[in-house]
C-alpha positions, 0 to 999 in steps of 0.5 A: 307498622305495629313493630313501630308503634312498641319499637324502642326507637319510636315514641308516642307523643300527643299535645302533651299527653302522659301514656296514663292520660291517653290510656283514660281517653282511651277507656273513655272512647271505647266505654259506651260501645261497650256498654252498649254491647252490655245492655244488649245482652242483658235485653236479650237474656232478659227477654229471651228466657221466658222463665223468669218475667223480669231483667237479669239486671233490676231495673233501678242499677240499669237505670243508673248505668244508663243515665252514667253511659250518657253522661259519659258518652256526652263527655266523651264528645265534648273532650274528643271534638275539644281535642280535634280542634286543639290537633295542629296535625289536622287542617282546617279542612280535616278537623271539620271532617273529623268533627262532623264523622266523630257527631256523625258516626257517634260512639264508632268514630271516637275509638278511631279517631282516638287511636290515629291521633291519641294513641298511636299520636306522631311518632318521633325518634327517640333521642339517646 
């Protein structure tokens, strides 16, 4: 399957989406799962050297990162729930599963949502 998804004979195509406009909904999918892995260690490092009483990040920047993290994450929930109902390859049925998994399953969902339907997208032949 992963020899299909780089062969020269198939390409992704998407409701009209350029590789780069993917690649940003990509980035944008993937964003809060990873500052959340981010904010993790940072809490853990902080609480876990007793050394020093305060966090490895101030205070005032991780404050900021997390008010931008919700910000992004809420606009990535409107953009992917926005496609899923724009996506003529999903039923009716299918697009209210997949709206309920993506406000359900939150950040974990939206990157596979994202790679089954942006990403990968249908593949069509290639033409010339």
């Amino acid at each position: 399957m992963a020899s299909l998804i780089g062969s020269s004979t198939y390409m992704c195509a998407d409701l009209g989406m350029s590789r780069t406009r993917r690649l940003a909904s990509g980035l944008l999918a993937v964003l809060p799962v990873l500052y959340g892995c981010f904010f993790f260690v940072v809490i853990f490092v902080s609480f876990a050297s007793s050394a020093e009483e305060e966090l490895i990040v101030p205070g005032v920047v991780l404050v900021g990162l997390h008010a931008l993290a919700v910000i992004l994450t809420i606009a990535a929930f409107i953009f992917f729930v926005s496609h899923i109902y724009r996506n003529d390859r999903l039923s009716d049925q299918q697009k209210s599963l997949w709206t309920t998994i993506v406000l359900l399953g939150n950040v974990f969902a939206i990157p596979f949502y994202w790679w089954l339907y942006i990403w990968r997208g249908p593949t069509v032949p290639r033409s010339g």
